[in-house]
Each structure stands twice: as C-alpha cells, then as structure tokens.
C-alpha positions in Angstrom: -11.5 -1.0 -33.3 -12.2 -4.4 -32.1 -11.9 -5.2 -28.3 -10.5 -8.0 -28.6 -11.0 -9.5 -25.2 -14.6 -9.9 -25.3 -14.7 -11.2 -29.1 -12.7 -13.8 -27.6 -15.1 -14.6 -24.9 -18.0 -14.9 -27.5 -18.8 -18.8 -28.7 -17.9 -19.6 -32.2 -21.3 -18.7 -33.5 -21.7 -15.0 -32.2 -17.8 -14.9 -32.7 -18.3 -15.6 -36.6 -21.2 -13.1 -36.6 -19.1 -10.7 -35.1 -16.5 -11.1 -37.9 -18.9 -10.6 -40.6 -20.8 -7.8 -39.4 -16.9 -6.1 -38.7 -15.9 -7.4 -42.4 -19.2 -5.7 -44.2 -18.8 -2.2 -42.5 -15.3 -2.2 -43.1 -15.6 -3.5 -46.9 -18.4 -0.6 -47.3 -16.3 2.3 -45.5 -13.5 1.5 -47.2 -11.6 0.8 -43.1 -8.6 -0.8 -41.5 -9.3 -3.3 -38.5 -7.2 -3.1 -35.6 -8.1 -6.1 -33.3 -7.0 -4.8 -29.9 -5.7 -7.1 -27.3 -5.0 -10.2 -29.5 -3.8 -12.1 -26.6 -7.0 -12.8 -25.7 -7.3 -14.9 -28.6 -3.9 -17.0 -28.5 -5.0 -19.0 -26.0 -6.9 -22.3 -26.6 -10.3 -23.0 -25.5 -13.0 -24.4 -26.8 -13.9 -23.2 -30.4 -10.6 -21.7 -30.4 -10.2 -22.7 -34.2 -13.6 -22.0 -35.8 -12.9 -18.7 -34.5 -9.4 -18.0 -35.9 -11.4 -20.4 -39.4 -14.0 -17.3 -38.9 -11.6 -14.7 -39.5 -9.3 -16.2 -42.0 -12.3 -16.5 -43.9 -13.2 -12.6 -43.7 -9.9 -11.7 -44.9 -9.0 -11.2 -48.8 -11.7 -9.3 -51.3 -15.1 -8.5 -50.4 -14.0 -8.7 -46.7 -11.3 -6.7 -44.7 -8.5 -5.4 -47.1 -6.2 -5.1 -43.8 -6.2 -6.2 -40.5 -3.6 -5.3 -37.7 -3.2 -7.2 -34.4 -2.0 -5.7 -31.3 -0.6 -7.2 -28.9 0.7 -6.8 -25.3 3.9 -10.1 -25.5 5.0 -11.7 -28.5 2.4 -13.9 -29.9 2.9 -17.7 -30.3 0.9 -18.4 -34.0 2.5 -20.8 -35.4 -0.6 -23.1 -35.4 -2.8 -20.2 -36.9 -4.3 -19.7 -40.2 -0.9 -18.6 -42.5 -2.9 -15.4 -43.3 -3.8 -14.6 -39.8 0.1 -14.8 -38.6 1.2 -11.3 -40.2 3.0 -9.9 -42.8 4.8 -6.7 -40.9 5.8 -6.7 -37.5 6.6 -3.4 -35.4 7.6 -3.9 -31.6 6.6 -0.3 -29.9 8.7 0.4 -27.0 7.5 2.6 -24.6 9.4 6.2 -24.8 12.9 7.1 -23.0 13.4 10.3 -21.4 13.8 12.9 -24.3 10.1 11.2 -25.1 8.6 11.5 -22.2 9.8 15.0 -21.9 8.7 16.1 -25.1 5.0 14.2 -24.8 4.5 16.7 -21.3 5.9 19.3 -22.9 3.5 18.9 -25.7 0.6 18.3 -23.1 1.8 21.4 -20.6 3.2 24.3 -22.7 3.6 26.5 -19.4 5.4 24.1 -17.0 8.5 24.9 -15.6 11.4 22.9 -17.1 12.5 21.7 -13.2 9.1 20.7 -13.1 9.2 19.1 -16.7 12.3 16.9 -15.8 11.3 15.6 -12.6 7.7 14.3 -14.2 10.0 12.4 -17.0 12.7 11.3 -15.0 10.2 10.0 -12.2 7.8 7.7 -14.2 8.2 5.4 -17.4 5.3 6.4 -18.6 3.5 5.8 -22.4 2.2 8.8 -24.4 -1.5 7.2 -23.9 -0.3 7.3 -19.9 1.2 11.0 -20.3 -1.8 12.2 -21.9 -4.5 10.9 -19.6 -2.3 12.4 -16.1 -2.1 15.5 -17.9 -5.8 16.1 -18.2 -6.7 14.7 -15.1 -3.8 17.0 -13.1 -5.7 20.1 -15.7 -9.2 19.1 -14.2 -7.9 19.2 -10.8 -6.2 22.3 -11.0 -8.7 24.7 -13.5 -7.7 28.0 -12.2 -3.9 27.4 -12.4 -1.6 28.4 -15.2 -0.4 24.6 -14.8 -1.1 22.2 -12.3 1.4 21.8 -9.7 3.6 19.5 -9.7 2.4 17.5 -6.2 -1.3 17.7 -8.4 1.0 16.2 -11.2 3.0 13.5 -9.9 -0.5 12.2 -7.9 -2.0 12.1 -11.3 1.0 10.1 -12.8 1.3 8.0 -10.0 -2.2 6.9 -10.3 -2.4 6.3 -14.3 1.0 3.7 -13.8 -0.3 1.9 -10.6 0.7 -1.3 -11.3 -1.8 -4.4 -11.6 0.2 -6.5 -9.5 -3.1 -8.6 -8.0 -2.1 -10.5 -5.0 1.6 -10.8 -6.1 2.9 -7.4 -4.3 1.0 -5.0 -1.8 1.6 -1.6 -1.7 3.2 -0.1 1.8 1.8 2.7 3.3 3.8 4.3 6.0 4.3 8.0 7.2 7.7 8.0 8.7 10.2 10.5 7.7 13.5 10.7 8.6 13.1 11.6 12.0 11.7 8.9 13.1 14.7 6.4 12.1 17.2 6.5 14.4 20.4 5.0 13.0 24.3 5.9 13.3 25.7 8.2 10.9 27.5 6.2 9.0 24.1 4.2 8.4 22.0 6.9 7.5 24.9 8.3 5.0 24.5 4.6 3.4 20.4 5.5 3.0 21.3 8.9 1.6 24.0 7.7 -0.7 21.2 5.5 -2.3 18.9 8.0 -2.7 21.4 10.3 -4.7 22.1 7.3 -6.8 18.2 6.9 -7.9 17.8 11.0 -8.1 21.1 12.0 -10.5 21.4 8.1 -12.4 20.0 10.3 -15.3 23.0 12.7 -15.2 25.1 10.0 -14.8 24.3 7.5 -16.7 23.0 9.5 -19.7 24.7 12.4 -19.9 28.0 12.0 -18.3 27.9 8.7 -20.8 28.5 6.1 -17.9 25.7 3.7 -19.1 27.6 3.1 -22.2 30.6 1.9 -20.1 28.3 0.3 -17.9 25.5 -1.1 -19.3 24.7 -3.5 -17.0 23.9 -0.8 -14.1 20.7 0.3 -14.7 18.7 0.3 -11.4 20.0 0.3 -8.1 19.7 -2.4 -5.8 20.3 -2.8 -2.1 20.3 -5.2 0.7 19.4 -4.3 4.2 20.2 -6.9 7.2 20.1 -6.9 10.2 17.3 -8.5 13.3 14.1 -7.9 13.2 12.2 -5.0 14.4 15.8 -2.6 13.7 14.1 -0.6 11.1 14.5 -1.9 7.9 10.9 -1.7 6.4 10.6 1.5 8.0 14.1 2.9 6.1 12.5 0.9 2.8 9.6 3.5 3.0 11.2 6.4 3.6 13.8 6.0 0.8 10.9 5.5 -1.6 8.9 8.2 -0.1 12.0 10.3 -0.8 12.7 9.6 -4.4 8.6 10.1 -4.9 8.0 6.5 -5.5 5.4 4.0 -4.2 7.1 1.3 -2.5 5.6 -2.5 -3.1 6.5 -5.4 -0.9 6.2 -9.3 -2.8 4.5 -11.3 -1.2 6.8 -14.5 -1.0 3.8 -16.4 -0.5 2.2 -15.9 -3.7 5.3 -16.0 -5.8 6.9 -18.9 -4.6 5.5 -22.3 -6.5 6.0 -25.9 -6.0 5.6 -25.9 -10.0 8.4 -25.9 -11.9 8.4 -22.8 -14.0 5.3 -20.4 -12.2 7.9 -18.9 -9.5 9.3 -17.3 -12.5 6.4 -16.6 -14.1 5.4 -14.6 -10.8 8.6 -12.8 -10.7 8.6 -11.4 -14.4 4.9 -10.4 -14.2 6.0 -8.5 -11.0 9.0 -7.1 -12.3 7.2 -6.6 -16.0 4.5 -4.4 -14.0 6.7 -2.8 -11.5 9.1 -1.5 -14.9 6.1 -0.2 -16.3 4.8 1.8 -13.8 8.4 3.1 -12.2 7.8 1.7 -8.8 10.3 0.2 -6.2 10.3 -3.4 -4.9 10.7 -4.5 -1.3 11.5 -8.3 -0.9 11.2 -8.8 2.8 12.8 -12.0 4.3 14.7 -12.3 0.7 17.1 -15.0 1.4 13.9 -17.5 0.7 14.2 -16.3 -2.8 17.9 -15.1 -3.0 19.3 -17.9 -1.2 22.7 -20.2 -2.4 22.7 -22.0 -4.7 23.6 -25.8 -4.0 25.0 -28.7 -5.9 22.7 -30.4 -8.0 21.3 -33.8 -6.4 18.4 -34.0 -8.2 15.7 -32.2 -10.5 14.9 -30.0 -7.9 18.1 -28.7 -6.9 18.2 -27.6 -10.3 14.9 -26.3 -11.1 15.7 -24.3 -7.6 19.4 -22.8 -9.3 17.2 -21.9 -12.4 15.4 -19.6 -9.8 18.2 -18.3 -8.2 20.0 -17.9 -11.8 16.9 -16.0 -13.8 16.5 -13.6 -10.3 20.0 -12.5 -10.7 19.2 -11.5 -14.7 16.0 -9.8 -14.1 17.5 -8.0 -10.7 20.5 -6.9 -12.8 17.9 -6.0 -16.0 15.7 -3.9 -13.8 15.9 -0.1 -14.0 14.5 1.0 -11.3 15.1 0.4 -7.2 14.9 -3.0 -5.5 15.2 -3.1 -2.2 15.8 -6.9 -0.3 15.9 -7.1 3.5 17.2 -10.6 5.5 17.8 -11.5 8.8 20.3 -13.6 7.9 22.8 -12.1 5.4 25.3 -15.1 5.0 22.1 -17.1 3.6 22.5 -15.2 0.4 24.2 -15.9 -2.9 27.3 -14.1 -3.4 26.1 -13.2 -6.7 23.7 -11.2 -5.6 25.9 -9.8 -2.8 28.4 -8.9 -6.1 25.3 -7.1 -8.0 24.0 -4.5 -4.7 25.1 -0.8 -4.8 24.2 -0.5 -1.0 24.3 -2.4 1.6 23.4 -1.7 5.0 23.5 -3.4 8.6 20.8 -2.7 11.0 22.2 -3.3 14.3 20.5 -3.8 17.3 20.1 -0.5 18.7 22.5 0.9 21.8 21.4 2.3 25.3 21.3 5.8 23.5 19.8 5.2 20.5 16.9 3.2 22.2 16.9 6.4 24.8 16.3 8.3 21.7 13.6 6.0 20.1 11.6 6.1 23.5 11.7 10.2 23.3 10.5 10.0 19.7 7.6 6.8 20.1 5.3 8.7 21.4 2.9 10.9 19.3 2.5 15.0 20.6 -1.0 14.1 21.4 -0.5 11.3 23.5 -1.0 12.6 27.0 2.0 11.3 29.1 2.4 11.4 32.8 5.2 12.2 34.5 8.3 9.4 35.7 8.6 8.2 32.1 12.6 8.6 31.6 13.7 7.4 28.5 17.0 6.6 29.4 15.6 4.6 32.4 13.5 2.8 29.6 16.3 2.2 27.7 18.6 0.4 30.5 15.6 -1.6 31.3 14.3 -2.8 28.5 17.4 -4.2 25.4 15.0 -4.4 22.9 15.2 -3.4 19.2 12.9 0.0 18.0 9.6 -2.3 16.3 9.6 -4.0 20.2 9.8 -0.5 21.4 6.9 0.6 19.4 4.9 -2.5 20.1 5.9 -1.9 23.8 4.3 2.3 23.5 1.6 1.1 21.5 0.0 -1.9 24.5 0.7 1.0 27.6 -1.4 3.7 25.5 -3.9 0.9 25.0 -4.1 0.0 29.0 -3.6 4.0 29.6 -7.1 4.5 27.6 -8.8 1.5 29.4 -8.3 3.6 32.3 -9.1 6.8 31.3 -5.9 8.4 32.6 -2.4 9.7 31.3 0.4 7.3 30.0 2.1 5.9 33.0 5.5 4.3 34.0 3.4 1.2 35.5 1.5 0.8 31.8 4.8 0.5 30.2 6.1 -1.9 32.4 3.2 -4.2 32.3 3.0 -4.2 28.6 7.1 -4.3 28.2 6.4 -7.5 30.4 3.5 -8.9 27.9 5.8 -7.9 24.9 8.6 -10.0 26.9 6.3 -13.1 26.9 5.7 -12.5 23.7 9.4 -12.8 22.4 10.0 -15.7 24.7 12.6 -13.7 26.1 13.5 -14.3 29.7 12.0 -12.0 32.5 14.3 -10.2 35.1 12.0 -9.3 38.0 14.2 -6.1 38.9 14.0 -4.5 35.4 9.6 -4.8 36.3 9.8 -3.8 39.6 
C-alpha cells in the first residue's frame, strides 16, 4: 500500500527511490501495489514527469507485475506514460440500503431490526465508514448487548462529518418545537416535510414510486418570509428531527468572480454533503437561485450557467436542501417548479408575538412582576428574532443591576433594538 499523497509530495529523486525500493520488495514477495490516492499525482508540478518516467520504468519484469491506482474522481491521463493509464477500470459506488443494512447487520448481529433500518436509512455510509462507527459505538458501550442506538447514530454521525472547510458551517441550535410559534397550517407544512424525508424509503423503493419518478430523489423546500420570522430556527428543528446535522453555505465562500469556481464550490459542497447524508441550508438563496436574464454579454451567460447547473445538482441531490429568501419573487421559476414544500413566514400577529414573549424567557431567568405579554405584544410589532434580541439586552441591563427582569429593562432595550432597525419611535409605546 502506497500513500499516495505523500509520494507525491517527494522531489523526483526521493520519488524514484521510493519507486524502486516499492518495485524490489514487491518483485521479491511476489505483491500487488495499490497506489492509494492517485489524485495526488495527476496534478502538475514541478517534476511531475520524471516521477510518472520513475514509475513507468518500475513496471514490466524484474519490477512490479501489477499495479492498481485508486482514485477518489475520474482521472485525466491522457498525457501519462501509456502503461501508467490502465488496463481495467472498476468505478465502486458506495452501497444502497439493502448494503448498508447488510454491512451493520454483519457488524451488530444482536441489533434490533427497527434499530438496523433507521442506521441504514439515516446515513450513506461506505463499509470502511460502517465498520469504523460500529467499533467505536462497541467501545462506548462494553457492557451492552449492542450499543444503543443514540451511542450509534453519534458514532455514524461523526465517521460521515463532511470536510466541507470554509464552504458550509455546521448550525448548532437547541430549539424544539415549542419554541416555534407558527399557524397550523404552517407547522403542518414543516411536518409534511419531515414525513417526506422519514418514509421516502417506503415510497420510493418499495411502493416503486422512484421508478416512475426518478427525478425525485431528495426533498427540497423554500422558506420565505422577513427576517427574524423563524426560518433558520424551523431549518434546525426539521433537521434535528429527521436526525440530521444541518449545514448552512456560506454564500461568501462559494460565490466567485471566476468563471467556473462557483460551480466548483457547489459540487464539492453538494459531493460532501451526499456523502455524509447531511442537509443543506442556503440562507439568503435568491443570490444564488435568482432569474435568469437575457444574455447581454459573457457574463449574463456564465451567470445562467450557474443558475442552470444549480437546478441539476438540486434536482440530483438525495438528500434535504433547505433555501430561505426574503424575497420569494427574486427566484427562478424553475426552482419554484422543483420544491416539495414551501412555506411563508409571516410576520407574526398580536397573539402569536403574546405567545413568543411567554416562551422567550428561560425557567431560570428571574422575572419580576408587571411583565404582561400581551401588553408586550401591542407595544412592540416586531417579528420573534427582534423579540429575542429585545429578552436577551433587558436580561443583560437586569444583571448589570443585580436585580429581577423588569418592565423598565424591556422597554429600554426594545427602544435600543428600535434604533437598531431604524424603525420609528412612538413615545407612548416607551412610556
């Protein structure tokens, strides 16, 4: 086994040496090479072709009898050596469900079947991938039967963490369900896109709707709405709720002035994100989703390029993607054609934001008395992130002082959240 990333780092020299040394031992015990990570080598840099002369040169008799490349993308070798460029070629996908269920079967005799379908159906994981979580699940749990499945899924969800570098961050939030406060017919919308992630196995697969529709393999949704009504917050809790770590793209790192890296961004995201079963949040989307124009110039349509290759990989994608805009009519129809879900996040009503003031504040926070939500509410028409921004600035002042959560410290830090919005001041709802 050669790694092949730091052969390719050698200089040609120690590289050549390298291949000798590895063409002796396996001429005298009679052994296959596998050169692991080949990609390493496909890319030009100095010496690039004494080293790929240095190997060429090791293969045949008295040298290596066989030598097998892996790699992780389709090579480009049409420049190399004609020996070096292969003779077979396999491509190894990784395994579907039946696979994966087998591989944990074969891993953990003694787990329960529920358990055993929710572990396959919840990560696309490789038998390298399934292997290592098992043990790892095993060493946590030594006294158990089998590991449970929380213990489990941890240990999957860390083995297929993907390595999206600056590209995506993951979102860590703690809401549940109680803590969104939406109308019915909103909530139902949320619900109705979990089912579709947790039974698109039934469906799809056994039912037999995936050979109908083959071009619905993930699910993905659009929520809209102004800012601070809850739509990151709903993101997180639909991911927590199907299991799944939720990743938001940073728009700033993916977007290029280069013609051709904003795609190259976007399938490395959505390559990594595939592999490791996660769902994508796109905040602010409609700077990467937005209409296409007429072409003008190159850029116009370099920029429909963009918009065209999203739509593919968004429709290609199996798992969720979720997209959230301030400004729905911004989008492309097409993409408003391809979502499952969409839901509008309203500004909330006197009610609801009566009902977001009962809920902002944690049971620990020590409250005074004269804090009425409903009074809140009439005061103060502001969406539920102002509303926590507003709780969080009068606990702040509260603490300064050393005493209880008072009616004054919300209005004074409602006023600074005012100022902070540009929004205009009415002296009676401060008094």
């Amino acid at each position: 086994m050669v790694d092949g990333a730091r052969a390719a780092a050698l200089d040609p020299a120690d590289f050549g040496a390298l291949v000798q040394a590895i063409a002796l031992a396996a001429r005298l015990d009679g052994r296959l090479v596998c050169w692991r990570g080949a990609d390493a080598l496909a890319h030009p840099s100095p010496g690039h072709g004494e080293r790929l002369a240095a190997l060429a040169a090791a293969l045949g008799p008295g040298g290596i009898d066989l030598l097998v490349w892996t790699w992780s993308a389709i090579p480009e070798v049409g420049a190399w050596p004609a020996r070096l460029r292969g003779r077979l070629r396999l491509t190894l996908q990784p395994p579907g469900a039946a696979g994966r269920r087998a591989l944990w079967r074969a891993e953990l005799p003694a787990l329960p079947g529920d358990d055993l379908e929710a572990l396959a159906d919840a990560f696309r994981m490789t038998g390298g991938q399934i292997r290592e979580a098992a043990a790892a699940a095993r060493a946590a749990s030594p006294a158990a039967a089998h590991p449970p499945l929380e213990v489990l899924l941890d240990a999957a969800r860390r083995h297929v963490a993907p390595r999206l570098g600056a590209l995506a961050s993951l979102v860590v939030r703690t809401d549940s369900w109680e803590d969104l406060v939406l109308p019915q017919d909103r909530r139902r919308l949320l619900e109705e896109l979990v089912r579709r992630h947790r039974f698109r196995q039934t469906v799809m697969a056994e039912w037999g709707f995936g050979r109908r529709h083959a071009d619905a393999r993930g699910i993905a949704a659009l929520f809209s709405g102004p800012s601070g009504t809850g739509k990151t917050m709903a993101a997180a809790i639909v991911a927590r709720e199907l299991g799944l770590d939720l990743y938001r793209v940073d728009l700033s790192q993916i977007v290029s002035k280069y013609i051709g890296e904003t795609e190259k961004h976007l399938a490395q995201v959505f390559a990594e994100a595939e592999a490791s079963e996660v769902a994508l949040f796109f905040d602010e989307a409609d700077a990467l989703f937005g209409k296409r124009s007429s072409v003008q110039d190159a850029h116009d349509r370099y920029a429909n390029i963009e918009v065209a290759y999203l739509l593919q990989r968004i429709e290609s994608y199996p798992g969720v993607v979720i997209m959230a805009s301030n400004l729905r009519k911004n989008l492309d129809d097409a993409f408003l054609r391809r979502l499952q879900v969409i839901v509008e996040f309203a500004m909330p009503s006197a009610p609801e934001r009566a009902e977001i003031w009962r809920r902002v504040w944690p049971r620990e926070a020590p409250l005074a008395e004269g804090l009425d939500p409903a009074d809140l509410a009439d005061r103060f028409e502001v969406s539920g992130g102002n509303i926590r921004n507003i709780a969080v600035g009068a606990a702040f002042a509260a603490a300064e002082e050393g005493s209880p959560i008072t009616r004054r410290h919300v209005i004074d830090a409602a006023r600074a959240e005012y100022l902070r919005m540009s929004k205009l001041i009415d002296a009676s709802r401060f008094a």
